[in-house]
C-alpha positions in Angstrom: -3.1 -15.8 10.2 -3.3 -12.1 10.7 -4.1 -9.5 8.0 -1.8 -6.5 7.6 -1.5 -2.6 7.2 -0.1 -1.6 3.9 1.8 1.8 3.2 3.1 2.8 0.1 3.9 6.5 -1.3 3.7 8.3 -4.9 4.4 12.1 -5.0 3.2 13.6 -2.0 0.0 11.0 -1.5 0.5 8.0 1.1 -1.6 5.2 0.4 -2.6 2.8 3.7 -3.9 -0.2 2.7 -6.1 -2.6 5.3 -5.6 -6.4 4.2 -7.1 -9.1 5.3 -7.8 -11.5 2.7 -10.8 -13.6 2.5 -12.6 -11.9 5.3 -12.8 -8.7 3.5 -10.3 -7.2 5.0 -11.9 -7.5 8.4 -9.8 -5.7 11.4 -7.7 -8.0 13.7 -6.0 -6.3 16.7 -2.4 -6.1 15.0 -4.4 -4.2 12.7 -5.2 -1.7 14.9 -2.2 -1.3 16.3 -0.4 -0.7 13.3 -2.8 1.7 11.7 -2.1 3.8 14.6 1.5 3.6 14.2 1.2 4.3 10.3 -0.7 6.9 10.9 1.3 8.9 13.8 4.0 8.3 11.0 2.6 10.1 7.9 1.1 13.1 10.1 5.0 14.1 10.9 6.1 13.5 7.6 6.8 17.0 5.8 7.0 15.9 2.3 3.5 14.7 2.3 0.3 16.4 1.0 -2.3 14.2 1.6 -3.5 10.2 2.7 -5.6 7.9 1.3 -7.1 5.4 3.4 -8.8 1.8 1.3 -9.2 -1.8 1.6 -7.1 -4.7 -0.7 -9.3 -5.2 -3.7 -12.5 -4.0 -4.7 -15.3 -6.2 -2.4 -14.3 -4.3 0.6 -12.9 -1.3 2.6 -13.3 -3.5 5.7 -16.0 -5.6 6.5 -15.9 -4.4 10.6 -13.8 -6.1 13.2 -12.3 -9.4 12.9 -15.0 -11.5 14.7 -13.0 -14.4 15.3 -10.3 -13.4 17.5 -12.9 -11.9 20.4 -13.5 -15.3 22.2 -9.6 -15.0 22.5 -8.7 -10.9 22.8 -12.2 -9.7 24.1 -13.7 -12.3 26.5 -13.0 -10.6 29.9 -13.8 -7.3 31.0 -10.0 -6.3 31.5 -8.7 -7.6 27.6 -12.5 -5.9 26.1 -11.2 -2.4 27.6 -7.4 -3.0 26.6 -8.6 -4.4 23.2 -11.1 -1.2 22.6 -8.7 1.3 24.0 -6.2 0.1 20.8 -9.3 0.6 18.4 -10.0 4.1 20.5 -6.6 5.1 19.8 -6.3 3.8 16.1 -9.6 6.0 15.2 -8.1 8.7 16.7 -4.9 9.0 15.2 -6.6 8.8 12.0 -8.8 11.6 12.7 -5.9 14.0 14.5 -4.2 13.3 11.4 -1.9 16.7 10.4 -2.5 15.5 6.7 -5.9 15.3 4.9 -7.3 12.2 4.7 -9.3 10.3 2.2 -11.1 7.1 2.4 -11.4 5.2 -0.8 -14.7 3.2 -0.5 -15.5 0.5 -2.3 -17.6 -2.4 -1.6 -18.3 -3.3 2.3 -17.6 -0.3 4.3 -19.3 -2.2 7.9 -18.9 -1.2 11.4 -15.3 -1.0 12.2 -14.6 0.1 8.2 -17.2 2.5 8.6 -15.6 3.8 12.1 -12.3 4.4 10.1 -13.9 6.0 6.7 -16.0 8.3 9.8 -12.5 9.4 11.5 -11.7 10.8 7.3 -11.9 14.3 6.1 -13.7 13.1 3.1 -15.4 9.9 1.5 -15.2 9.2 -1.9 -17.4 6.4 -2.5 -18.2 3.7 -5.1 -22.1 3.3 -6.5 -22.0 -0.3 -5.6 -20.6 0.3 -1.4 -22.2 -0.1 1.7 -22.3 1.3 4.8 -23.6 0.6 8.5 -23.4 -1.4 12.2 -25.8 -4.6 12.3 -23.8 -5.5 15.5 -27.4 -5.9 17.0 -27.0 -9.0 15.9 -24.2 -10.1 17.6 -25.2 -8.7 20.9 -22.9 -6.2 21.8 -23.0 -2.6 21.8 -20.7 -0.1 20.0 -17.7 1.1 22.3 -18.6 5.2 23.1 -15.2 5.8 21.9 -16.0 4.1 18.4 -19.4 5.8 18.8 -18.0 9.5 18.9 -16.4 9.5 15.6 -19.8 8.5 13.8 -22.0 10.5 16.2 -19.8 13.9 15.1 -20.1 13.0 11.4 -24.1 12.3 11.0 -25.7 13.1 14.0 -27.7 11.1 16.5 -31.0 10.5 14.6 -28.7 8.8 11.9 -26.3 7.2 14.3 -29.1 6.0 16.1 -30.9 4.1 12.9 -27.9 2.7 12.3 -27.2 0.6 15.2 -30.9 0.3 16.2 -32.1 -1.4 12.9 -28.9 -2.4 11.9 -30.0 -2.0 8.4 -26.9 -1.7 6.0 -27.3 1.3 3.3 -26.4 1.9 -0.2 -24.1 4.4 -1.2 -27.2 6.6 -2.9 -28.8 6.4 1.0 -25.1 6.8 2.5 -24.6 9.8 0.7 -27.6 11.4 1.8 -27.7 11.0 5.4 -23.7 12.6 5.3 -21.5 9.3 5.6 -20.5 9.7 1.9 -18.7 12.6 0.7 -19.0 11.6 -3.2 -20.3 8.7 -4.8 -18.7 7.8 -8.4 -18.9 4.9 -10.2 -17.2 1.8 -9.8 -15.2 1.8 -12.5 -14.6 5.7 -11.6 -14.0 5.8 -7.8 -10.3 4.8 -7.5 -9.4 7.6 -10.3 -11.6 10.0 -8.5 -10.2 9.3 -5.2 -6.2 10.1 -6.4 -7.8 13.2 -8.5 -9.4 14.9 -4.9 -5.8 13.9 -3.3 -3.9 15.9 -6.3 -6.6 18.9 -5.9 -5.5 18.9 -2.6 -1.8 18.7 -3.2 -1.8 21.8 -5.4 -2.8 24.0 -2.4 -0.3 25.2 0.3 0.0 22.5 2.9 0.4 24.3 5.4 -3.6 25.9 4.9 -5.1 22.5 4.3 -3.6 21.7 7.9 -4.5 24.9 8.9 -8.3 24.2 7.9 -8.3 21.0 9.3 -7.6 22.4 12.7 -9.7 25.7 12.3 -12.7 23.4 11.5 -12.3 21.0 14.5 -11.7 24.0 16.9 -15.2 25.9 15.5 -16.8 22.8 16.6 -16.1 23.5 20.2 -18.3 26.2 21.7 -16.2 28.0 23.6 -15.5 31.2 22.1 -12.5 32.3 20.5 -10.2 33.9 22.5 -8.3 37.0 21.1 -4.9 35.4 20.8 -6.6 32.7 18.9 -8.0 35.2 16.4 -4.8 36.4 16.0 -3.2 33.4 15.5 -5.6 32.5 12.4 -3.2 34.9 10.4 0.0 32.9 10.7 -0.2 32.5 7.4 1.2 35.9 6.7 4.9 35.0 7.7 4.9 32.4 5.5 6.8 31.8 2.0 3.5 29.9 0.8 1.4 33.4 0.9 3.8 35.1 -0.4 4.1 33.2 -3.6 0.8 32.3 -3.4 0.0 36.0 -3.7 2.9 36.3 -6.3 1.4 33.3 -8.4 -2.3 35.1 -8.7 -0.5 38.7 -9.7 2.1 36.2 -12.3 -1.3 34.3 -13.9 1.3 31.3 -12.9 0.4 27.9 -11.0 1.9 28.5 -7.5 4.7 26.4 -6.3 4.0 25.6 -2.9 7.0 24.1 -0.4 4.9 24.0 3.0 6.8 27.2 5.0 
């Protein structure tokens, strides 16, 4: 039995759930594949604000990759590469996501969970989670392309403790090293989570995606070129400044409609 890819919406807040009951929501490879098409989905769709990312229940975001099926999917070199590529492109859909993402965290957040929560914009994070990558122990090395994600979030010296010890990390530790964004309590992190997706939705859409994109491109070292300077004031054509600017001189909330 396979698990499943939930999606459900409220307002302008997609929720994707990972499911895979009693394995903690491990990540089969229909899993993948249909993150990735959920994903590619919600980025296009105009009259949403934000995503939330989570695992069924409470005991996990997802406990890594669903072990099981790899003497089946993964034991040749030609179905390891096909099989990985999917994961590749799952991660990165999730991370070239249009929308701001978050990844509600609770319980087990392990090696192909934690690749996911890595791909997010931010983490908000239960007291009682747990983060990392023992795959040490099952003698197989992470994928580069699954690597990337977690080596742009928290750096090699972190990235490297994580897979070399394989040691799995509180959310206290998590937070520290830059793999949580905000840790909450239990009983805290679910409301928490939909309250940063509503913070979000009451700014104009159109800068969070903006932000999202300004922030990746920064990361690259080429310089910016003159048109892309330019282009970094878009926003100036659109209805959202204008009543944004109309809504600060009114002392009214804005009413953003993302154009």
């Amino acid at each position: 039995m396979t698990g499943s890819v939930l999606c459900t919406r409220a307002d302008a807040v997609a929720t994707v759930t990972l499911a895979n009951p009693g394995k903690l929501n491990a990540i089969d490879l229909a899993m993948w594949q249909r993150l990735a098409e959920i994903i590619h989905e919600l980025s296009e769709d105009g009259q949403l604000r934000c995503v939330i990312l989570r695992g069924d229940g409470d005991q996990a975001f997802a406990a890594g990759g669903d072990i099981e099926e790899f003497l089946s999917r993964r034991d040749t070199l030609e179905r390891a590469m096909a099989y990985h590529a999917q994961v590749g492109e799952a991660l990165q859909a999730v991370f070239d996501c249009r929308l701001p993402t978050i990844a509600l965290v609770q319980g087990a957040c392990i090696g192909g969970g934690l690749e996911i929560a890595a791909q997010c914009d931010l983490r908000i994070c239960a007291e009682s989670s747990r983060f990392g990558a023992p795959i040490k122990q099952l003698g197989f090395s992470m994928y580069p392309g699954e690597l990337a994600g977690l080596l742009r979030l928290v750096g090699s010296a972190t990235v490297l403790e994580l897979l070399l010890e394989g040691r799995i990390l509180g959310a206290p530790e998590a937070l520290a090293k830059g793999l949580a964004t905000r840790v909450v309590a239990d009983s805290e992190v679910v409301d928490e989570a939909y309250a940063s997706a509503r913070r979000i939705c009451d700014g104009a859409p159109l800068v969070a995606r903006w932000h999202k994109q300004w922030v990746r491109r920064l990361q690259n070292e080429v310089p910016l070129a003159a048109q892309e300077l330019r282009a970094s004031f878009a926003f100036l054509e659109t209805d959202d400044y204008r009543e944004g600017l109309s809504a600060f001189l009114g002392k009214r909330k804005p009413a953003f409609r993302g154009r």
